[in-house]
N, C-alpha and C positions, 0 to 999 in steps of 0.2 A: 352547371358550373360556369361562373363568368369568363369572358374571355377576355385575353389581354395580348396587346398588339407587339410586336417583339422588339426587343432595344437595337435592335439596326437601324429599325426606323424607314420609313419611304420619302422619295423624293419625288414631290409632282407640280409639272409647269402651267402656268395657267398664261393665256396668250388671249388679250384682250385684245376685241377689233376682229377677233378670227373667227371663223365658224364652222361646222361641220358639213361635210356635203351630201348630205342625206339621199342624193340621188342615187350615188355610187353604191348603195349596199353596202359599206365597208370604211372602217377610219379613215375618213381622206380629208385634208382641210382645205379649205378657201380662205382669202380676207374678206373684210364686207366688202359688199360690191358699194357702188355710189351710190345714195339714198337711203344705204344701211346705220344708222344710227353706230362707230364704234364700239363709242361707250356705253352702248343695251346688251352688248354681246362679247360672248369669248367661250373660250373652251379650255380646262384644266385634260392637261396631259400624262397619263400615268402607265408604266412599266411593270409586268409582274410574270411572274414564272410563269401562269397558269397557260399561258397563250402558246398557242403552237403556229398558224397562220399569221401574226402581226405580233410585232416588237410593241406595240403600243395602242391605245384605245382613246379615243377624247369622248370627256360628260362637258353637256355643256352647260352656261348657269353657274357663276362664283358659288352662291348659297346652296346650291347642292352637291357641288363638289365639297363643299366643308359641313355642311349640316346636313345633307341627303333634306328629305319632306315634312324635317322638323321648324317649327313655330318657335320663334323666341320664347326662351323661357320653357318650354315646354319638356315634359318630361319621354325621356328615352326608353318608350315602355316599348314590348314583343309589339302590339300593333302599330303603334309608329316606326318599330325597324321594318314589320313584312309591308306596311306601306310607301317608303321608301322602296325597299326592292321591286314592288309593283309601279312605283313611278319611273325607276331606273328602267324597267325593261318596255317601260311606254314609249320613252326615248329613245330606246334603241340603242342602248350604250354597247351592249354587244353584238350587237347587229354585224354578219357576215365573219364573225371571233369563234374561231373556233379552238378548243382548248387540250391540252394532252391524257390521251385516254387513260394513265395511271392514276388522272387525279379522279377518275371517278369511281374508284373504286370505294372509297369512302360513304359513296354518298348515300345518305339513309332509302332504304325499302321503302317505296311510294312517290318518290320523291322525281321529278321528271329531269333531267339532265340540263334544260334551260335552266329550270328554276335552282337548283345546285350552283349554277355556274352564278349565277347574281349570288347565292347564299354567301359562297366564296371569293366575291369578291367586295363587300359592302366593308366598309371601314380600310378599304384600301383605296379600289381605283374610284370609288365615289362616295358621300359622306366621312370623310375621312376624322372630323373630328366626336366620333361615334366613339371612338376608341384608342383616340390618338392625340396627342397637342399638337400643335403645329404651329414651327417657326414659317415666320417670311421675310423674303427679298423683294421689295418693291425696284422693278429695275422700266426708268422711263423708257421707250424705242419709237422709234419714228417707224413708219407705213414699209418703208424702205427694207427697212430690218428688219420686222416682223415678218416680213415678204419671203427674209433669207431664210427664216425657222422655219416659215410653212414649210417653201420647197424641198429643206433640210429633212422635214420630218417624212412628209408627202414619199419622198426618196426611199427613207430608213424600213416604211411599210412593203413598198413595191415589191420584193426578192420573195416575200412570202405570200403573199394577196392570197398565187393562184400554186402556194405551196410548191415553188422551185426550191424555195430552201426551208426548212423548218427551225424557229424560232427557239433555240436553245437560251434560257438565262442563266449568266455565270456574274457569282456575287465577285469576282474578283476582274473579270473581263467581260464583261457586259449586261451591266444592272442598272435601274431606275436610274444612278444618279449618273453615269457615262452618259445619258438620253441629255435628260436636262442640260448637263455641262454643254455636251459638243453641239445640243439645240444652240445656243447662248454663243459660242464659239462660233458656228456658222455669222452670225449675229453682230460679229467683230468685238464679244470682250473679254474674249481670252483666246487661249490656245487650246487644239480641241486636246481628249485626254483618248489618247490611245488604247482599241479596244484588239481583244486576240491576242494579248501578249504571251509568254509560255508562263504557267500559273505562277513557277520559282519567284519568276522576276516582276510578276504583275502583283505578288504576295506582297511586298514591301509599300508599295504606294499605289493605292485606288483610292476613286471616291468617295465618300460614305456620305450620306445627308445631312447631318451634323455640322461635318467639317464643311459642303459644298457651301452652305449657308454662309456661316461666317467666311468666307473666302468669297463671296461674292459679295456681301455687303461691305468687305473692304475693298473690293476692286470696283466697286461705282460709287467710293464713297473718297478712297483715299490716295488714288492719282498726285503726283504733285505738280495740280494743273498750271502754279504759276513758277514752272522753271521748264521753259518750252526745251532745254537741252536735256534734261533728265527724264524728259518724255519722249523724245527724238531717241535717246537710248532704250527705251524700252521698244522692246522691237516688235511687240505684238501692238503695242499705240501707236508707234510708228505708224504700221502699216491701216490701222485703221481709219487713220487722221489723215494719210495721204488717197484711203482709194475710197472712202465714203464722208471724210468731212465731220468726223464725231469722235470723242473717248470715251472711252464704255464708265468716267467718272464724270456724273452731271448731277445739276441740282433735283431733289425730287426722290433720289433712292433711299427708299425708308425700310427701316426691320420693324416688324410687329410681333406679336405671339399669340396665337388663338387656344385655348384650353381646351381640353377634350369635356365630351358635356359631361357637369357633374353630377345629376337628377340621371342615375344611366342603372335600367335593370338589367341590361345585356353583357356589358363591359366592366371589367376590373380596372377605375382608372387613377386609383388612391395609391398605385405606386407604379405608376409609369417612371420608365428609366430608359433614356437615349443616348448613349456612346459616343465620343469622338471614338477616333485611329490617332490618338497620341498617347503622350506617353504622359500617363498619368502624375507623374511626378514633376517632371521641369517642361513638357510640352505646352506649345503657347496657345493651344484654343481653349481651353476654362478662360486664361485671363483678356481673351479677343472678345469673346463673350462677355464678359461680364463689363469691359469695356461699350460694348455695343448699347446692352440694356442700360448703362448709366450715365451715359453721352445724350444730348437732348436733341444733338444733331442727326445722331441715326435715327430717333425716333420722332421727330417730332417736326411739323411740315416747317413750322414758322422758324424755327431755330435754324431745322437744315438751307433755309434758302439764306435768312442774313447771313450764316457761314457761307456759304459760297456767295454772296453779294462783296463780302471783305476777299474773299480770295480773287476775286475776281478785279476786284477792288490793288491788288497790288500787283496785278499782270500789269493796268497801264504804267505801276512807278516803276516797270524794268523795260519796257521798248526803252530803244534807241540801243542794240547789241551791237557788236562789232560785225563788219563788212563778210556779209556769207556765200555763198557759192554751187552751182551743183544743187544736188537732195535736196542739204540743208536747210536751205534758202528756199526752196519749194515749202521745204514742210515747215516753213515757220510762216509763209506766208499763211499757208491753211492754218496755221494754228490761230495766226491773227484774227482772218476773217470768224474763225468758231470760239471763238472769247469774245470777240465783239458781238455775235450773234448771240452766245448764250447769255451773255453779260444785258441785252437789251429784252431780251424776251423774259430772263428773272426779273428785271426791274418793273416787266409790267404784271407779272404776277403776283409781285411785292406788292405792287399800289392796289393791285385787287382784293390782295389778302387782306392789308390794312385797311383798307377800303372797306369793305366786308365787314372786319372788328367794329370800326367807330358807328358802322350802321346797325347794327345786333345792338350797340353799347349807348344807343339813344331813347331818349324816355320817348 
């Protein structure tokens, strides 16, 4: 019988620039060191009940985190998924993971307990578009910040490594998408989202992946970076702007959509179905969405930077404010100095992009 991936949906990070420490026997991340090429390297982040020892596990490699050991184009047959799990466990994705003994009860006669544990996890924590679509948030981060998700994660592992505490997942207090968010919160662009709460109360508002998505492609998309008081009021930009110099809304954050493969003799994926937590009738993520995919600015590099070249473009027609004091005046200073900086560094990626065009566009 095919299988098909459940409408909750997962939520997994991918941190480019970062890498796995393969020394340590165990999830632990590093950034590149110097001489590491960033942009060769990264590691996708993913959360799942199965873990008993570690909150979290990194595959590294963009294309096998979404495609696991598949070939463009290529079809999703039984030996291209066991050769996947067989690449998956070359790497050592579970390496030093150990998982909770009721889930192996399942597992078929013959079958070694390693190789169960990849079985159970393929279309989740790696190749994930095996059996699944998947939205994305492109969200830019400087060395700095991605520094803060290592440590943040690095942290979230440590309590279980050597099993002082065993790794319970709760879909309402502590699931994939609480990882991701409060990675990204560490990160300064948002607030993190409180985990442990008593179920009643944590019943009403959690994260779901769905919803994280569109709420992060509107929080690095849609700041309103050219009224420096109405960002002074937001108190989580506030403080970002005052202690690291950045708003989690810059040029460069794109949403895309990746389809699950449709050549798939494993997976049922002609009626995938993914959920918000709203309310299906007057609740505003359908129409945020469907805003996202028909805006040319979230999707699309060259639109999204002219739109922020004109917004950026009408921060300089508002200097010369009224006489400030205190905070204020601090944080308008940083805000200046980071409009001027982001406003010169888009302009030269402008000239590179166009630049680029008219040389593709010559006979």
């Amino acid at each position: 019988m095919p299988l098909r991936s459940g409408i909750g949906g997962h939520s997994l990070l991918y941190l480019n620039g970062v890498r796995l420490d393969r020394a340590a026997g165990y999830p632990t991340l590093r950034l590149c060191a110097p001489g590491e090429a960033p942009q060769d390297h990264g590691v996708g982040i993913s959360v799942n009940s199965h873990y008993r020892n570690a909150n979290w596990v990194a595959i590294e490699g963009r294309d096998f985190l979404w495609r696991g050991a598949l070939a463009s184009g290529e079809r999703l047959t039984r030996e291209a998924y066991e050769r996947t799990q067989a690449q998956a466990k070359a790497m050592g994705v579970l390496d030093g993971v150990k998982f909770h003994e009721e889930l192996f009860r399942a597992k078929p006669a013959g079958m070694t307990d390693r190789d169960y544990m990849y079985e159970i996890s393929v279309a989740t924590d790696y190749a994930a578009q095996f059996g699944r679509d998947t939205f994305r948030a492109r969200v830019p981060l400087d060395r700095a910040r991605m520094g803060a998700i290592v440590e943040f994660l690095n942290g979230l592992n440590a309590p279980y490594r050597d099993e002082q505490r065993i790794y319970r997942w709760r879909v309402l207090n502590n699931n994939c998408a609480h990882v991701a968010h409060n990675a990204l919160a560490a990160a300064g662009l948002w607030d993190p989202w409180p985990t442990g709460q008593f179920f009643a109360i944590a019943a009403f508002k959690f994260p779901v992946p769905k919803n994280e998505f569109v709420d992060l492609v509107l929080r690095t998309s849609d700041l309103p970076i050219e009224d420096a008081q109405a960002l002074y009021e937001d108190a989580h930009a506030r403080r970002a702007l005052l202690s690291t110099g950045t708003l989690p809304t810059v040029p460069g954050a794109l949403a895309s959509v990746g389809a699950a493969i449709g050549d798939n003799d494993i997976y049922d994926v002609a009626r995938l179905r993914l959920i918000f937590y709203d309310n299906p009738f007057w609740g505003p993520y359908r129409h945020r969405l469907k805003r996202i995919f028909t805006t040319p600015r979230y999707i699309d590099l060259h639109a999204n930077l002219r739109h922020f070249a004109d917004r950026y473009a009408m921060v300089e027609t508002r200097r010369g404010a009224a006489r400030l004091t205190g905070e204020r005046a601090l944080f308008q200073d940083c805000y200046e100095k980071h409009i001027a900086q982001e406003a010169a560094k888009l302009g030269r990626q402008l000239a590179m992009l166009e630049g680029a065009g008219d040389t593709m566009a010559t006979p």
